[in-house]
C-alpha positions as a Python dict, from the first residue, in 0.01 Angstrom:
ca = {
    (1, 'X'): (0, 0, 0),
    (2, 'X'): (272, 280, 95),
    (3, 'X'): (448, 193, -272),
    (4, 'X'): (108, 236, -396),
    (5, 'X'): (74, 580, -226),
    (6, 'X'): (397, 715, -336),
    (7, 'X'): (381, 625, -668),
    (8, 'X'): (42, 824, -675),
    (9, 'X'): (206, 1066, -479),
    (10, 'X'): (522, 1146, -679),
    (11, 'X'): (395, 1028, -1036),
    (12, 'X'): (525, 1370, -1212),
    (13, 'X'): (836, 1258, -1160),
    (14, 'X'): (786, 890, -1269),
    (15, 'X'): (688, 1085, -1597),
    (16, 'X'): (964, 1291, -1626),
    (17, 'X'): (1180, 1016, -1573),
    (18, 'X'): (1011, 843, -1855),
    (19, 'X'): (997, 1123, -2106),
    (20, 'X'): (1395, 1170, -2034),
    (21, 'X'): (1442, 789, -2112),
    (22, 'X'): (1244, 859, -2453),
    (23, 'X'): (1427, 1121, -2568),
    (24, 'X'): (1776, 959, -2497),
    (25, 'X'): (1667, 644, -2673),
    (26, 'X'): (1541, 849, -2958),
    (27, 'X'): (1795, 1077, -2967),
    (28, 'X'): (2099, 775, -2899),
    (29, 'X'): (1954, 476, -3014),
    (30, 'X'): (1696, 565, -3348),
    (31, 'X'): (1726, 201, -3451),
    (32, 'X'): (1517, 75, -3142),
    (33, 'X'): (1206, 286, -3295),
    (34, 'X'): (1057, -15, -3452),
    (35, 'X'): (1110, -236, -3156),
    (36, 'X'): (928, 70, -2959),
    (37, 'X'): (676, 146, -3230),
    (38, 'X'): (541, -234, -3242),
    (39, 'X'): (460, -219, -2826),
    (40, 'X'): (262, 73, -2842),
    (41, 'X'): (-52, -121, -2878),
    (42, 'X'): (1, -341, -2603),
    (43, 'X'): (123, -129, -2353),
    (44, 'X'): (-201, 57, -2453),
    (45, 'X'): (-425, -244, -2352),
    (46, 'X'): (-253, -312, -2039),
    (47, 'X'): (-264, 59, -1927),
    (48, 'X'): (-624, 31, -1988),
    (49, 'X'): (-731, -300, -1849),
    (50, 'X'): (-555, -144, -1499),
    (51, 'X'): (-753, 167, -1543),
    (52, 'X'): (-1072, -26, -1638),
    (53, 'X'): (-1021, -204, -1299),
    (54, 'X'): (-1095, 64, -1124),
    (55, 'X'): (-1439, 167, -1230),
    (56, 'X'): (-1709, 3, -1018),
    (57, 'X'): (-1934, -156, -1326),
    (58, 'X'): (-2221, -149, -1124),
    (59, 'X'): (-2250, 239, -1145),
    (60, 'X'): (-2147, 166, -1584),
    (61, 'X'): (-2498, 171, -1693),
    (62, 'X'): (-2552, 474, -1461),
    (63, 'X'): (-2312, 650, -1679),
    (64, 'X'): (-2401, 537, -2030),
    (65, 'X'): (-2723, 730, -1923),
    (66, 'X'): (-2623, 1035, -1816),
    (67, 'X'): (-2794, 1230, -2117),
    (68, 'X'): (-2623, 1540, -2024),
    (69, 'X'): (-2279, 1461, -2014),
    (70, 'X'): (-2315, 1248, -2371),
    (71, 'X'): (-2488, 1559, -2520),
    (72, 'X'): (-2157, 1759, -2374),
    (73, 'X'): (-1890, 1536, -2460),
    (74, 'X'): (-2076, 1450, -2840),
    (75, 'X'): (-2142, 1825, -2853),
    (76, 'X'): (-1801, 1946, -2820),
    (77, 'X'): (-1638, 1679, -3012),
    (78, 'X'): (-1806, 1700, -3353),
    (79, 'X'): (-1962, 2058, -3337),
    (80, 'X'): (-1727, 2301, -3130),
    (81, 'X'): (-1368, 2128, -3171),
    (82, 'X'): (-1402, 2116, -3595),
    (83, 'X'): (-1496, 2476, -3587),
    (84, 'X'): (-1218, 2591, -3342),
    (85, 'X'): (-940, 2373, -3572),
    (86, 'X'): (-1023, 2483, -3880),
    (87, 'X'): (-1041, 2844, -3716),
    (88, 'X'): (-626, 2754, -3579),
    (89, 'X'): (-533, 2558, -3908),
    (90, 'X'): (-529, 2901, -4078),
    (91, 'X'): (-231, 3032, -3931),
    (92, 'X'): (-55, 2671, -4079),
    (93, 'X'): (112, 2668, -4444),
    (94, 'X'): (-179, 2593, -4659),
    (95, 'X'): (22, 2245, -4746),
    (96, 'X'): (-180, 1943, -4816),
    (97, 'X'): (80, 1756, -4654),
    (98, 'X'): (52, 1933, -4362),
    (99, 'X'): (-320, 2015, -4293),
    (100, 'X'): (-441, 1694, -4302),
    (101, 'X'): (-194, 1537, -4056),
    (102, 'X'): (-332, 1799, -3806),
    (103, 'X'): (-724, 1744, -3956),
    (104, 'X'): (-687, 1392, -3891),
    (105, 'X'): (-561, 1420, -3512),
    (106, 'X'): (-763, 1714, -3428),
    (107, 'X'): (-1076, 1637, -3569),
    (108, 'X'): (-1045, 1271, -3330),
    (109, 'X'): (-1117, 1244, -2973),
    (110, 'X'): (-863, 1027, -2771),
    (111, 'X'): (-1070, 694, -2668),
    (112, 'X'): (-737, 565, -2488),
    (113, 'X'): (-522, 731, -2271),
    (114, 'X'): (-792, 989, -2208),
    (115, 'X'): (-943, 742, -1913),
    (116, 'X'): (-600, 739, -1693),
    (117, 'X'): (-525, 1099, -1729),
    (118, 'X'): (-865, 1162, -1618),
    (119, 'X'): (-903, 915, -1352),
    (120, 'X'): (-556, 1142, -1221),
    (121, 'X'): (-698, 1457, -1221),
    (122, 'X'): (-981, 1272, -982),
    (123, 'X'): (-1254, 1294, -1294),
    (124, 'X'): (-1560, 1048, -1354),
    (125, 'X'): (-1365, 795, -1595),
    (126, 'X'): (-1677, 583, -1577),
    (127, 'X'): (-1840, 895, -1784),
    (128, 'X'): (-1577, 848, -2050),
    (129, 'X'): (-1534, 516, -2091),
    (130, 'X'): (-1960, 492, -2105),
    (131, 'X'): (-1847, 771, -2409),
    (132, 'X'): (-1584, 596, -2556),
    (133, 'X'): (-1835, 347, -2821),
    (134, 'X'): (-1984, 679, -2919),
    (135, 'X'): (-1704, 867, -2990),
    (136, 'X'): (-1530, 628, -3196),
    (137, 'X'): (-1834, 567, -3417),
    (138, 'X'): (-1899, 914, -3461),
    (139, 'X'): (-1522, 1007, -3534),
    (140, 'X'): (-1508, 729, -3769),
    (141, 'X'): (-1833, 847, -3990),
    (142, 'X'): (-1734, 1171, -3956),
    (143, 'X'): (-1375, 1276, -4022),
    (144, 'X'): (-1376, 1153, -4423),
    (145, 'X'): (-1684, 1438, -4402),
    (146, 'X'): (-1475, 1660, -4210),
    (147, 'X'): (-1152, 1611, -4426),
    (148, 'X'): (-1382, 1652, -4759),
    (149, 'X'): (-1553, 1997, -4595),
    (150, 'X'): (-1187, 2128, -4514),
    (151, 'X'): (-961, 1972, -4796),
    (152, 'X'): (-1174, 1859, -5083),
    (153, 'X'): (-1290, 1469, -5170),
    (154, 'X'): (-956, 1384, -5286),
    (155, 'X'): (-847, 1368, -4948),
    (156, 'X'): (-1128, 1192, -4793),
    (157, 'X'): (-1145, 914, -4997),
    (158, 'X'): (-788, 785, -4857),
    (159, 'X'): (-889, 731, -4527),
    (160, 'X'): (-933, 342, -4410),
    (161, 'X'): (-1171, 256, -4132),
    (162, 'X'): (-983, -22, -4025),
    (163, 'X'): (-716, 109, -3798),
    (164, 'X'): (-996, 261, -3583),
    (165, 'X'): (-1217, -77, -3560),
    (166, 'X'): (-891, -220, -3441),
    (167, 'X'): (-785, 7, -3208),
    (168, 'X'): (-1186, -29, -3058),
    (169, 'X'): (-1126, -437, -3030),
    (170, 'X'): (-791, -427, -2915),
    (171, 'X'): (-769, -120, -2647),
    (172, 'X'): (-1119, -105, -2587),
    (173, 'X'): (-1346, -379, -2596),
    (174, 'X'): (-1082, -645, -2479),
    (175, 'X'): (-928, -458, -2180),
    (176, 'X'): (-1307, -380, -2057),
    (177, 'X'): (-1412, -710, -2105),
    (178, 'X'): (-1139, -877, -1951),
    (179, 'X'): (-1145, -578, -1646),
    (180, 'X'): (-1516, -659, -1628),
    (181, 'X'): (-1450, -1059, -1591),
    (182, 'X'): (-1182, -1000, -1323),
    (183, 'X'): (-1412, -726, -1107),
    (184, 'X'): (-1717, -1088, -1162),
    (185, 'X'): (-1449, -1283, -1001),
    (186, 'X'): (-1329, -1079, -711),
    (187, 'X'): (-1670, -1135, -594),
    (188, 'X'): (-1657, -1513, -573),
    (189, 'X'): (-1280, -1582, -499),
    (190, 'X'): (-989, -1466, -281),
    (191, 'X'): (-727, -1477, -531),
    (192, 'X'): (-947, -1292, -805),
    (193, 'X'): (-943, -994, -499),
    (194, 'X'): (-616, -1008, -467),
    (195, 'X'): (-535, -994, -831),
    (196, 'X'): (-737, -690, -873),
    (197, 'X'): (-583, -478, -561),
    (198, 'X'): (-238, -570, -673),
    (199, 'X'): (-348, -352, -1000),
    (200, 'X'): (-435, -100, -825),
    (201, 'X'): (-103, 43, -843),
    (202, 'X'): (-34, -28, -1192),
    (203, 'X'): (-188, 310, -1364),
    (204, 'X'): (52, 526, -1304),
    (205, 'X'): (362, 279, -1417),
    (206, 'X'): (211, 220, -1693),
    (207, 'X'): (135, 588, -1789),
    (208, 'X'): (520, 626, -1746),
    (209, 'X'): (554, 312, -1985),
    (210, 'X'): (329, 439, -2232),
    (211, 'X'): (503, 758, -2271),
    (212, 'X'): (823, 609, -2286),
    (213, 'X'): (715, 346, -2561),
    (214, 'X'): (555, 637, -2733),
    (215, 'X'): (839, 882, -2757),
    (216, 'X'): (1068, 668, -2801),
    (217, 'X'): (948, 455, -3115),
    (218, 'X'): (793, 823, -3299),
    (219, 'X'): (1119, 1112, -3194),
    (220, 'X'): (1312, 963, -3470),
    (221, 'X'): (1096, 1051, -3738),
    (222, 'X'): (1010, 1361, -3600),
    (223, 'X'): (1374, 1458, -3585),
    (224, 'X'): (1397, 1377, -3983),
    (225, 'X'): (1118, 1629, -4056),
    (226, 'X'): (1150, 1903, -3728),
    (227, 'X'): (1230, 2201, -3941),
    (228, 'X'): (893, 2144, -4162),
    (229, 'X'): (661, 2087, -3913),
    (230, 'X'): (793, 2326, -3641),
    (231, 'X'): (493, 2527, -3797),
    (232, 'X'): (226, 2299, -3595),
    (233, 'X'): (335, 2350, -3271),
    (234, 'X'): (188, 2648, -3198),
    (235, 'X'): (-108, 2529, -3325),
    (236, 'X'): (-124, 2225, -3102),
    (237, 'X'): (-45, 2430, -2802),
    (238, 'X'): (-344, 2684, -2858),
    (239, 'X'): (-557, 2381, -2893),
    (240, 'X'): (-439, 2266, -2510),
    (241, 'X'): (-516, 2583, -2436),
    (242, 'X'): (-844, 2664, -2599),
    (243, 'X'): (-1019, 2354, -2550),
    (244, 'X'): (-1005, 2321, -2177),
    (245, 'X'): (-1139, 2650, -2134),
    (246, 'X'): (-1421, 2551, -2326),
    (247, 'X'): (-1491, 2266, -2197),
    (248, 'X'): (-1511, 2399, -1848),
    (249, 'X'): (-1766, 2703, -1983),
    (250, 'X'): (-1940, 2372, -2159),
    (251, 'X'): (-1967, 2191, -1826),
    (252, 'X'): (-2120, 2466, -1595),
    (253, 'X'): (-2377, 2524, -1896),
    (254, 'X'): (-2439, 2167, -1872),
    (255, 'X'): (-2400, 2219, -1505),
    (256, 'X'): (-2245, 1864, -1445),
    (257, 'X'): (-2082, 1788, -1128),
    (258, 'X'): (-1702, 1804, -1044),
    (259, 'X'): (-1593, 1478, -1163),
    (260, 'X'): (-1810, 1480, -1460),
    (261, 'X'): (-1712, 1855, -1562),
    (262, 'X'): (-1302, 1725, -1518),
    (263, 'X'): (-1442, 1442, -1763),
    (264, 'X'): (-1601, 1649, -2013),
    (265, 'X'): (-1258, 1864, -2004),
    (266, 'X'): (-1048, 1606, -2093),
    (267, 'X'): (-1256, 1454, -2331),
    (268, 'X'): (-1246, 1810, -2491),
    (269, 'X'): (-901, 1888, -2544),
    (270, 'X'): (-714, 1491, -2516),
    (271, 'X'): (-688, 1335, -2914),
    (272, 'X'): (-691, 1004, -3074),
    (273, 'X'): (-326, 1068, -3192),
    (274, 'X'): (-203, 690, -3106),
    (275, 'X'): (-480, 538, -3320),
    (276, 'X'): (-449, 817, -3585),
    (277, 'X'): (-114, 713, -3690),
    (278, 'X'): (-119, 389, -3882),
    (279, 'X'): (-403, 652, -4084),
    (280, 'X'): (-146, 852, -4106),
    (281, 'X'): (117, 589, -4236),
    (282, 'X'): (-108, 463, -4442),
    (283, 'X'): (-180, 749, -4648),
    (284, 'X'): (-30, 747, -5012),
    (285, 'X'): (243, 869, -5187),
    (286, 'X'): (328, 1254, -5122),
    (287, 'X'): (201, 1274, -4781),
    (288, 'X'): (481, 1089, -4624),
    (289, 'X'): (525, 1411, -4386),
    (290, 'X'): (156, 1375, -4218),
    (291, 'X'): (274, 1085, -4011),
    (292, 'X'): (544, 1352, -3808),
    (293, 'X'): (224, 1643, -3805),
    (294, 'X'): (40, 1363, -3592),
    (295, 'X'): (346, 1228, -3370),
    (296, 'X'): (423, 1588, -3338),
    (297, 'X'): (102, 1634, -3202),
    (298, 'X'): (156, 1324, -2966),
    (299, 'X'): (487, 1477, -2796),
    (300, 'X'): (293, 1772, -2734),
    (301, 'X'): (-6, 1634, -2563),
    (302, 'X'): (159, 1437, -2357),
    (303, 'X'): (340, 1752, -2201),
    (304, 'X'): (2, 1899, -2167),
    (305, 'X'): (-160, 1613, -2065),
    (306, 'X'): (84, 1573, -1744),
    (307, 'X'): (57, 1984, -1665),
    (308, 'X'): (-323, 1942, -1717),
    (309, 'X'): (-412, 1706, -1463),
    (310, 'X'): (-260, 1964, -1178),
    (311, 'X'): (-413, 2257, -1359),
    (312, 'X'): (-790, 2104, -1398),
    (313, 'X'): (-813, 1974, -1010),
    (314, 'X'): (-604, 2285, -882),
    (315, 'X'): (-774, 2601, -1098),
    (316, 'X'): (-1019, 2542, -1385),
    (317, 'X'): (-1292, 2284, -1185),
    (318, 'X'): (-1129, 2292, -852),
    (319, 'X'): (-1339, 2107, -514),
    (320, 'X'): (-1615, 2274, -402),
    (321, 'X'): (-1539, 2478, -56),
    (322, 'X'): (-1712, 2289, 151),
    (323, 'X'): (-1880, 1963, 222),
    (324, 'X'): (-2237, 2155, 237),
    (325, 'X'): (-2145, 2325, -66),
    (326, 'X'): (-2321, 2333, -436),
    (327, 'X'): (-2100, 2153, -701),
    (328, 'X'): (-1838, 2466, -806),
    (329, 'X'): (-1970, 2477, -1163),
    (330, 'X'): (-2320, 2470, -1052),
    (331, 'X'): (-2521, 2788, -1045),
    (332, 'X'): (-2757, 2819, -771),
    (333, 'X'): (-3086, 2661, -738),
}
């Protein structure tokens, strides 16, 4: 339990620690990128079968219900966030090549690592994973629509569905399924209890790993291309910056409660970069840059992601003042 605590306690630093790995290996060892690149999905799925484990699935349907945070999270994703990116892919180089590696991870909410980094900044995960199934449909009707609105049909005609019905099976519906199986068992058996408090600790490890799999396998072909792309970043950083804010005005309009405002936040601003990528590399000839726009936009996130879940708890939906207290968000009755 203590190792458990100060894990929790000190996990900045086990990211830190992680991101510095990444870059040295990157930066030292470039060859290990495919070695790093082909772990990325399962790393994925065991982050998330540990984060899975801690949602009570007895409260799941509870959340697959909650109207008003699916009309929030939905809302945001497919209405506000395309109009606010095409508003900041403006300021970009009007380069094919370009715009639609940032269309494509913009224009996607994050069905992934979006649960952990919530569940740290002490938000209702159970709210997004209930979300997850809808946002992955939705994303994956609507981004060739998207793409064709912002690019032309050329462009949306390349994109293959398959990567995202993967990426549902594989870090979605297995991890919940087998997280589901294990909380059945911990009802009927000692060592299925056991199993499931020893991954309790897990999350935050495994956020470390993921970050260091991550970097490590994508800085090499970012390095190749840094001096195009260096365009993006600004563009990405606005976007962490934008998004939350809007998400938080989205939440007390909504007037959801603390964990389910720090949900609809995150939800708001984190992207489906990871599961964007083999779109990305799949692309055809002449858009062999879009694959850095997106890891690009994966390095940056992740530095967001980390500052985000102090700066969500701490300032933007902080606890309400007292224990007698309305929800912070919530206007008076």
């Amino acid at each position: 339990m203590r190792s458990r605590e100060w894990v929790q306690r000190h996990q900045i630093l086990v990211y830190a620690v992680a991101v510095a790995l990444a870059v040295g290996i990157g930066v030292g060892r470039p060859a290990t990128a495919p070695l790093f690149e082909r772990l990325i999905t399962p790393v994925l799925a065991v982050l998330l079968y540990a984060t899975f484990l801690e949602i009570p699935f007895g409260r799941f349907r509870d959340a697959f219900t909650n109207g008003r945070f699916m009309a929030g999270a939905l809302g945001l994703n497919f209405l506000v966030v395309p109009v606010v990116v095409y508003g900041l892919t403006r300021f970009l180089p009007q380069e094919p090549v370009v715009l639609v590696g940032a269309f494509m991870v913009l224009l996607t909410p994050c069905i992934d690592y979006v649960i952990p980094f919530t569940e740290l900044a002490d938000g209702d995960a159970e709210q997004i994973t209930a979300a997850t199934p809808a946002l992955l449909l939705l994303q994956l009707l609507l981004l060739p629509l998207y793409l064709w609105l912002f690019m032309g049909s050329r462009i949306a005609t390349v994109v293959d569905p398959e990567p995202f019905l993967e990426a549902f099976l594989l870090l979605i519906a297995l991890p919940l399924t087998l997280a589901w199986l294990t909380e059945l068992g911990a009802t009927r058996s000692r060592i299925a209890r056991g199993w499931q408090s020893a991954m309790g600790w897990l999350p935050v490890p495994m956020m470390g790993v993921t970050l260091l799999v991550v970097i490590a396998s994508q800085l090499p072909r970012v390095q190749d291309s840094i001096g195009q792309i260096a365009a993006v970043v600004p563009v990405y950083v606005a976007f962490l910056v934008v998004m939350p804010i809007l998400g938080r005005v989205a939440a007390g309009v909504l007037r959801l409660e603390i964990g389910e405002s720090r949900a609809l936040v995150f939800t708001a601003v984190t992207r489906n970069s990871l599961v964007v990528l083999p779109l990305a590399l799949a692309l055809p000839a002449g858009y062999e840059l879009a694959p850095a726009v997106v890891v690009t936009q994966t390095l940056v996130e992740l530095t967001g992601m980390v500052a985000l879940t102090r700066v969500v708890p701490a300032w933007l939906v902080p606890e309400s003042p007292g224990p007698k207290s309305a929800p912070a968000i919530a206007p008076d009755e």
